[in-house]
C-alpha positions in Angstrom: 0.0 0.0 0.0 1.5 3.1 0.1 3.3 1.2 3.0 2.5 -0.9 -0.7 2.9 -4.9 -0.5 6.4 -5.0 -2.2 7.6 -2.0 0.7 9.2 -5.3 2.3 12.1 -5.6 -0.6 13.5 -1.9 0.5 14.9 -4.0 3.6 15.0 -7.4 2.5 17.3 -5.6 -0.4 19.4 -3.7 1.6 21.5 -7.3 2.4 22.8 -6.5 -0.9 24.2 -3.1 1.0 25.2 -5.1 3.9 27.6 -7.1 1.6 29.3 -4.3 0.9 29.5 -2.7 3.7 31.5 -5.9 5.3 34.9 -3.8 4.4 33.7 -0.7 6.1 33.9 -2.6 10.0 37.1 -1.6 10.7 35.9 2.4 9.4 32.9 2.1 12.0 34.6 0.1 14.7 34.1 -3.3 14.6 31.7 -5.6 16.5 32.0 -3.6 19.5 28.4 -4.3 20.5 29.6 -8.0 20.4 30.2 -8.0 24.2 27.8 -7.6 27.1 24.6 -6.9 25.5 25.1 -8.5 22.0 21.6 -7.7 20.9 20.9 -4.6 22.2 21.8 -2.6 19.9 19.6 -4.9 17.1 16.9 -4.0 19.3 16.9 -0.7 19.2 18.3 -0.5 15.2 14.6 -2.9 14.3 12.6 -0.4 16.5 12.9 2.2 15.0 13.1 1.0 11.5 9.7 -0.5 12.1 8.0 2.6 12.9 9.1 3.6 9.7 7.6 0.7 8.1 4.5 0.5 10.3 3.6 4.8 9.3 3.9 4.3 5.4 1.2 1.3 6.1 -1.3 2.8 8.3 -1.0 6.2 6.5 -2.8 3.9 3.5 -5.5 3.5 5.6 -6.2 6.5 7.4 -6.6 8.1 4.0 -10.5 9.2 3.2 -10.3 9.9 6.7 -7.5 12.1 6.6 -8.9 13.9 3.4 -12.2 14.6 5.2 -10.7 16.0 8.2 -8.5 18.5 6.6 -10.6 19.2 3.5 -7.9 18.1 0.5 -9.3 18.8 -2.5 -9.7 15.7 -4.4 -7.0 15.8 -6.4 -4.4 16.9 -3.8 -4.9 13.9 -1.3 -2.7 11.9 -2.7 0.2 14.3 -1.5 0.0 12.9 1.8 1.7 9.6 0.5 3.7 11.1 -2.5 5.2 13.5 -0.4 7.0 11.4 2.0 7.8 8.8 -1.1 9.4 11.7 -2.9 11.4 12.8 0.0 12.2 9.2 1.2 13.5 8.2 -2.5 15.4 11.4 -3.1 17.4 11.5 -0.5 18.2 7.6 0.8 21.3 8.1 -1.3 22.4 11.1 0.2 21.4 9.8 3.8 23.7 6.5 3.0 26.3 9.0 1.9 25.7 11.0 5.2 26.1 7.4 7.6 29.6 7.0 5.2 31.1 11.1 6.1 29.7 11.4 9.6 28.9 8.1 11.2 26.1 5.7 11.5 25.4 6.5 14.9 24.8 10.3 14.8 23.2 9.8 11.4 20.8 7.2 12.7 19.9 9.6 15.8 19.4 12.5 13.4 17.4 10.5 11.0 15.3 9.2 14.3 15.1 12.6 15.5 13.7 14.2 12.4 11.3 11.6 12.0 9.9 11.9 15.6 9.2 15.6 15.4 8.2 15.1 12.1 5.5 12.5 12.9 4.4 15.1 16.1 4.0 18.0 13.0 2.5 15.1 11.0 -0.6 14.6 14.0 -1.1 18.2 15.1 -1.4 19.6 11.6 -3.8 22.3 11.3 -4.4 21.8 7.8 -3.2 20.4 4.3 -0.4 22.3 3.6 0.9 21.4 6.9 0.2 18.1 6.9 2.1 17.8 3.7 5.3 19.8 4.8 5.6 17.8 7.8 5.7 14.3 6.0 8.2 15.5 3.5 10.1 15.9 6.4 9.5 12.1 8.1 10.8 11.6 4.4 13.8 13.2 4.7 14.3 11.0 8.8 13.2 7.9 6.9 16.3 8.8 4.2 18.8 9.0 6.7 17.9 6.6 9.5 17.3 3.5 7.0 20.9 3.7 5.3 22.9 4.7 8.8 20.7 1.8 10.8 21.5 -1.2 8.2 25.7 0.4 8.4 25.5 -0.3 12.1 23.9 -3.3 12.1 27.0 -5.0 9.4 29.2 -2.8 11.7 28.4 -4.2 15.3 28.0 -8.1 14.2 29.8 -10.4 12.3 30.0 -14.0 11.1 26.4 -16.1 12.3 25.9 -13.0 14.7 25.5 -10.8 11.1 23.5 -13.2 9.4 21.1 -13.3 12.3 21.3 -9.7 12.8 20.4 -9.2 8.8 17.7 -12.2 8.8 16.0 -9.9 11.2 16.3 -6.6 10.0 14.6 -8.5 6.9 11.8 -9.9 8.8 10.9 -6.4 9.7 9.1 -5.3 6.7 6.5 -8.2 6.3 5.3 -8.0 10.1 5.3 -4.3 9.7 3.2 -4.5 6.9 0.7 -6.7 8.6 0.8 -4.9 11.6 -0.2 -2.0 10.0 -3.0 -2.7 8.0 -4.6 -3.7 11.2 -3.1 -0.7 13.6 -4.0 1.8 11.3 -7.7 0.8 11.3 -7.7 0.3 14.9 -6.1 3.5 15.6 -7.9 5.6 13.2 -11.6 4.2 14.4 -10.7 4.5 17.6 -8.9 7.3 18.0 -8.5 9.7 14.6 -6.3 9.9 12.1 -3.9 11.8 14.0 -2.8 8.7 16.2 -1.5 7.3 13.3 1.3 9.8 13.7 1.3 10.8 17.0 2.2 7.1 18.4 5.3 7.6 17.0 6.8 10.2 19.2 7.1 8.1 22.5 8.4 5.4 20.4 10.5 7.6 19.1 11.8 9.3 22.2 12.4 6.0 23.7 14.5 4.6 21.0 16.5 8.1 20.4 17.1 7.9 23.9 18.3 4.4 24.3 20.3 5.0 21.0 23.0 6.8 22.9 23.3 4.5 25.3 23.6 1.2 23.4 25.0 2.2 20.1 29.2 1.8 20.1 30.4 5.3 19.8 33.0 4.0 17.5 30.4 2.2 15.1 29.1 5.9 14.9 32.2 7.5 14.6 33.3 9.0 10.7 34.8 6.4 9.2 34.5 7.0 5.8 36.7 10.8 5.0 38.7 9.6 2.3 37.5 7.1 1.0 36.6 5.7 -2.2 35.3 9.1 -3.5 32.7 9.9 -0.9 34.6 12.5 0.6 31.7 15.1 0.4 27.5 15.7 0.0 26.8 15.8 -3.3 24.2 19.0 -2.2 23.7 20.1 -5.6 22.6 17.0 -7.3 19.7 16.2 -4.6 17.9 19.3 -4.9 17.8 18.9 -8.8 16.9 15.4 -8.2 14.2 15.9 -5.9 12.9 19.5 -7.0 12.8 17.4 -10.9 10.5 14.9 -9.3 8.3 17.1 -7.4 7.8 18.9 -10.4 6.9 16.3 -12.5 4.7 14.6 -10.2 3.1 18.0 -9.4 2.3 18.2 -13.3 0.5 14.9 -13.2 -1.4 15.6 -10.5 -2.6 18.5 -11.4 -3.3 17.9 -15.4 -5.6 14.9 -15.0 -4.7 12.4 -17.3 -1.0 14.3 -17.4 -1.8 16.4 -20.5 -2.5 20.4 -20.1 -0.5 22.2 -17.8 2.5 21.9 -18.7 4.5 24.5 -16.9 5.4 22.0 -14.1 6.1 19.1 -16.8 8.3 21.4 -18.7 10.1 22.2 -15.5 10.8 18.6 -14.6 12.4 18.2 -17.8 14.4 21.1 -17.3 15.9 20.2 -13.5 16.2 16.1 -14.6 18.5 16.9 -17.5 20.1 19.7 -15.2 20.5 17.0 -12.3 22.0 14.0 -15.1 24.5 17.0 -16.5 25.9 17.8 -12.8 26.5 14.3 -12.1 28.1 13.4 -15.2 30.6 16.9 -14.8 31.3 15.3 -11.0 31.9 12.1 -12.2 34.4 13.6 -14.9 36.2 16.1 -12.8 36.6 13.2 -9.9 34.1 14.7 -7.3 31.2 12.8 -5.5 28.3 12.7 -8.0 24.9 11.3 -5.7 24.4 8.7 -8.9 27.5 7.8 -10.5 26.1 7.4 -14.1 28.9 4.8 -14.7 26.6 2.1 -12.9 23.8 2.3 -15.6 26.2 0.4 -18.3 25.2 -2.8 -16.4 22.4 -3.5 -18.9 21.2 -5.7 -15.7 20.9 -2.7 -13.2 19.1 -0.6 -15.8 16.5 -3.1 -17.0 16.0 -4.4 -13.1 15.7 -0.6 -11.9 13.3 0.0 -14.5 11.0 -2.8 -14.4 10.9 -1.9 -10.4 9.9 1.2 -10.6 7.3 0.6 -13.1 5.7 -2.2 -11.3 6.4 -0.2 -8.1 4.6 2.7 -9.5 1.9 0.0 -10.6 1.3 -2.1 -7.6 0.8 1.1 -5.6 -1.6 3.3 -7.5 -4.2 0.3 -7.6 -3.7 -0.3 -4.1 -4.1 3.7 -3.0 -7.2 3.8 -5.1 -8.6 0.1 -4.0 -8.2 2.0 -0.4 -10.3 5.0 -1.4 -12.6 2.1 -3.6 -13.2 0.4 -0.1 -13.8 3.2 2.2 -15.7 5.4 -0.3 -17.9 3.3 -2.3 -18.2 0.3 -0.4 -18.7 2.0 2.7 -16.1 -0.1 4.7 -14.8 1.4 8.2 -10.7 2.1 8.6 -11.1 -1.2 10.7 -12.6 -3.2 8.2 -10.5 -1.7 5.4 -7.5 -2.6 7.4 -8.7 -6.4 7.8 -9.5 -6.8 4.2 -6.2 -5.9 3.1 -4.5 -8.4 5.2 -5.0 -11.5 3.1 -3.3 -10.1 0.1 -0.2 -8.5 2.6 0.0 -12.4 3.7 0.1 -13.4 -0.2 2.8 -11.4 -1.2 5.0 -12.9 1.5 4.1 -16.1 0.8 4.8 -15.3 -3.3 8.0 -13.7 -2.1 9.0 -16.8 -0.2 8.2 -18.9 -3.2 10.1 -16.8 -5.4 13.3 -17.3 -3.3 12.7 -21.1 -4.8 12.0 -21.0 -7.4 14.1 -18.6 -8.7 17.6 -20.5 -8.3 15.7 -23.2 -10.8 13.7 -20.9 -13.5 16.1 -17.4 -13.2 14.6 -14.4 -12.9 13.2 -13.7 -16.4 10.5 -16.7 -16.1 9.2 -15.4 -13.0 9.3 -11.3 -13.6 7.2 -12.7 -16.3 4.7 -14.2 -14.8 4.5 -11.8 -11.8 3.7 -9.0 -14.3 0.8 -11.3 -15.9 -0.6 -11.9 -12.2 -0.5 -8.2 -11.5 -2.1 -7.7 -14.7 -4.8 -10.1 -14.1 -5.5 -8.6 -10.5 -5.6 -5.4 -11.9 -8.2 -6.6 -14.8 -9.9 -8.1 -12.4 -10.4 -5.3 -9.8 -11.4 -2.8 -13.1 -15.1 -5.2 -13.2 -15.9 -4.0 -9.2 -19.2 -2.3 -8.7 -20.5 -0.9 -5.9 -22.8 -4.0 -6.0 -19.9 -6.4 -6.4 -18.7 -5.9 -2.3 -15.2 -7.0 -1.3 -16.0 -10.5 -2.6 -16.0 -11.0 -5.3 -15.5 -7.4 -6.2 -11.7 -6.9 -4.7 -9.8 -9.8 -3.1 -9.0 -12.2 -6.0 -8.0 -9.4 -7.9 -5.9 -8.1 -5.2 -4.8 -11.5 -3.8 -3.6 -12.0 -7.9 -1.9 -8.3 -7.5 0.1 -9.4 -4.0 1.2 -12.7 -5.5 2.6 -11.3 -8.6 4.0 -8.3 -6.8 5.8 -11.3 -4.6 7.2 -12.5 -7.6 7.8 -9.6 -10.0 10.0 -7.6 -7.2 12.9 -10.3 -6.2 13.3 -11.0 -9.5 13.6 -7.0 -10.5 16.0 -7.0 -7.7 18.1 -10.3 -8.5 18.6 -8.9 -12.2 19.3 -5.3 -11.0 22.2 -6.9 -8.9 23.4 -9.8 -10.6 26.1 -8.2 -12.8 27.4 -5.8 -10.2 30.7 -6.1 -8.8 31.3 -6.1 -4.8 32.7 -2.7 -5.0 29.3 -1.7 -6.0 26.8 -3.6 -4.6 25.9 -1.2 -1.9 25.6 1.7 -4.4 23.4 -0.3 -7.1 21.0 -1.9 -4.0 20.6 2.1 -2.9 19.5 2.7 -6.8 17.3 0.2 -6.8 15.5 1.3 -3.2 15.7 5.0 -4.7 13.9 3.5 -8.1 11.3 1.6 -5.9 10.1 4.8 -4.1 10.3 7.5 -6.7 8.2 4.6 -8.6 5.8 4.7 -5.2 5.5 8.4 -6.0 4.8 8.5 -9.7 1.9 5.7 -9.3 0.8 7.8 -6.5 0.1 10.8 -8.4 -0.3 9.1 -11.9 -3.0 6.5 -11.4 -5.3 8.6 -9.3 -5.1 11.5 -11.7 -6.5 8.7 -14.0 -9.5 8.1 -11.8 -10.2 12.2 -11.3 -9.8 12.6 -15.2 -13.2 10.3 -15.5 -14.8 11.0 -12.3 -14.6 14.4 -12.2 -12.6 14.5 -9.0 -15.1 12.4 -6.9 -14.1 10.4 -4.0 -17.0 8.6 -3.5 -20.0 6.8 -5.3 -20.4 5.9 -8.9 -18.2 9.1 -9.6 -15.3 7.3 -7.9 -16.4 3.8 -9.0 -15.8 4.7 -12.9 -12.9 6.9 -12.0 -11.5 3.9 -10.4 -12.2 0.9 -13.3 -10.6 3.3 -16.3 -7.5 3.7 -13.8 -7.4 -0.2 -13.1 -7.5 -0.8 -16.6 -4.6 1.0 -17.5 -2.7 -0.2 -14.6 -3.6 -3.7 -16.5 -2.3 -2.8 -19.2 1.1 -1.3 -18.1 1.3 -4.8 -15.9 0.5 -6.6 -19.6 3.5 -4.6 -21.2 6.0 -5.2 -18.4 5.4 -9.0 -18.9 6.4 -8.4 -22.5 9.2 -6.6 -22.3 10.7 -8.5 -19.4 10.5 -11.6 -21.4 12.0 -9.8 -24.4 14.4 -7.7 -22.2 15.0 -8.6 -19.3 18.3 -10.2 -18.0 17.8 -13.4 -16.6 19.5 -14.3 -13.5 19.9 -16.8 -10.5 20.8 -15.2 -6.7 24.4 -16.5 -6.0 24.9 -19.4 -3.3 23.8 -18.2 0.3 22.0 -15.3 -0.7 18.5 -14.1 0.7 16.0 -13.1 -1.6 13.5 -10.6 -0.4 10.3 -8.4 -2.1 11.4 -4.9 -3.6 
């Protein structure tokens, strides 16, 4: 959901960092949490990580609510969820870059730090504009504790300890996910949508505090000055990254189908080819460009990051809008919502797991493939729902066909994206693909949605909605229909190496 089903490969895919963050122990200070209280510091690293995962969840649901409260128009409320995506995509590489210069400890704090006040703006928010400042900003805590947290972890353990540690860390995302479905429907019947952000500040608090006390002040020292290149913030090239995305997810949001006003569109354009200039004149002169360009010559990485964000973008604009289809025209409560999207949280996991498999058998082509043709068959299926239809069999096959092929379709995205990179790089392409899943996240955000408002006139309930919603499903089937083809005509296929995890992205 916009805590979307495949949210779970950002950590499960961050192992891929971990590997290569094995040479930077001796930088942050070896296992030094290895001695009285080996764990401890896991503890508090997985706390606060799944707060992270548990808000983007039960934001989903707390949605219609949220838009009522505050009076979004329409075609704005989507900006709750893009905002944070945007932020959180832009910067992740900078925030890795941040853990490399300054250490993961006081990275991780500030990351935590930000995203507790953040989440305390986030639930006090007088109105839109607010609300939508203040989750840019649990973007920009989410960017810099996620990077800085996983660098601690392959800091502080090593050998089984490590594996454990990691095995963890991935275990997070899918309990957060199903945790949140429920919590956020809970929370928001019960109490308002501003819980949903307000029970992150004593969580918060408590981890920040404990933080200091259990994290190895060497593991948080700066360990990376001179070395390999990342020897400053590349500044320059994340505001023309980020201001080029805002921009162009501002113009779809605001044009409908993404035709009209093309100020904003043009403006996108203008600050994307500014941002791929700057990094190519860094990379040249020797500086610290936030995206070496160098890595997209792996015709692997740049066929795996694509086909992620794609389906990414996919997978989440039908789930956003099967949220607003439940609460708006089928009248379901946040609790009910949150129930009913359980089963197909559950089924990606499970698709996920079977992926893992199956994929050291039929390589990763086969089964992008025929992820893609599941999404695309959920999504046809979810474009026949009626207001007479109900949940069954109105929504869950089609969106227990959407969480099984997003369960297949993401590992194998990430397994290709990373199957031709060398060790050297591994960290830097798994950041790409993370940053490719979100901004993804944020273009289906804005893009399907303004679908559904083109037909529906802006409507967020009734038979305005419910046609808005089947002309938006059926074009998410058929961008699910072309991603099948050109994965089997495109895609790299690829088998994860011996002893390596396979997680959603």
């Amino acid at each position: 959901m916009p805590g979307h089903f495949g949210r779970a490969s950002d950590h499960r895919g961050g192992r891929a960092i971990a590997l290569d963050l094995l040479e930077r122990r001796e930088r942050y200070g070896g296992a030094s949490g290895e001695g009285r209280r080996p764990w401890t510091a896991l503890v508090v690293l997985c706390v606060a990580q799944f707060m992270v995962i548990l808000d983007m969840t039960v934001t989903s649901i707390a949605l219609p609510s949220i838009g009522r409260s505050l009076g979004f128009a329409p075609a704005d409320l989507q900006w709750v969820v893009t905002s944070y995506l945007l932020a959180t995509g832009g910067l992740t590489l900078l925030g890795g870059r941040a853990a490399d210069l300054f250490g993961g400890r006081r990275t991780f704090s500030l990351g935590l730090a930000v995203f507790t006040l953040a989440s305390l703006a986030s639930g006090l928010a007088p109105g839109a504009a607010a609300l939508v400042a203040a989750r840019s900003v649990q973007g920009l805590g989410a960017a810099l504790l996620t990077p800085s947290a996983l660098a601690l972890i392959t800091a502080t353990y090593t050998g089984a300890r490590r594996a454990t540690a990691l095995s963890a860390w991935g275990a997070l995302a899918g309990g957060g996910l199903a945790t949140g479905v429920l919590l956020g429907g809970v929370l928001t019947s019960a109490l308002g949508w501003r819980s949903v952000f307000l029970i992150n500040v004593p969580v918060g608090v408590v981890a920040l505090a404990a933080a200091w006390h259990v994290l190895a002040t060497r593991a948080g020292s700066a360990g990376a000055r001179g070395h390999g290149g990342a020897g400053r913030l590349d500044l320059r090239g994340t505001v023309l990254a980020v201001g080029g995305l805002a921009a162009l997810v501002y113009g779809i949001s605001r044009s409908g189908w993404g035709l009209g006003r093309t100020g904003p569109l043009a403006a996108a354009v203008v600050l994307l080819a500014a941002f791929a200039l700057a990094e190519y004149r860094a990379e040249r002169g020797g500086g610290s460009p936030l995206v070496p360009l160098r890595v997209f010559r792996s015709r692997s990485l740049t066929f795996g990051g694509l086909a992620l964000l794609a389906a990414t973008g996919t997978q989440v604009g039908v789930v956003l809008l099967s949220s607003l289809f439940l609460q708006g025209v089928l009248g379901a409560s946040a609790v009910r919502a949150g129930v009913e999207f359980l089963p197909p949280v559950i089924i990606t996991g499970l698709g996920a797991g079977l992926a893992a498999h199956l994929m050291r058998k039929a390589g990763s082509r086969v089964l992008a493939v025929a992820g893609f043709a599941l999404m695309a068959a959920g999504a046809l299926w979810l474009s026949r729902a009626t207001a007479g239809s109900g949940y069954w069999p109105g929504l869950l096959p089609g969106l227990a066909l959407l969480g099984a092929g997003s369960g297949l379709a993401f590992p194998s995205a990430q397994v290709t994206g990373l199957s031709k990179v060398g060790a050297q790089e591994s960290g830097l392409a798994s950041g790409l693909l993370t940053t490719m899943h979100e901004i993804g996240a944020a273009l289906g955000a804005a893009i399907f949605p303004a679908i559904a408002a083109g037909v529906s006139g802006f409507a967020l309930h009734g038979a305005g909605f419910a046609a808005g919603y089947r002309h938006a499903l059926l074009v998410a089937a058929a961008v699910a229909v072309a991603l099948a083809v050109l994965a089997a005509v495109a895609l790299p296929s690829a088998r994860p190496q011996p002893g390596t995890t396979v997680g959603m992205h």
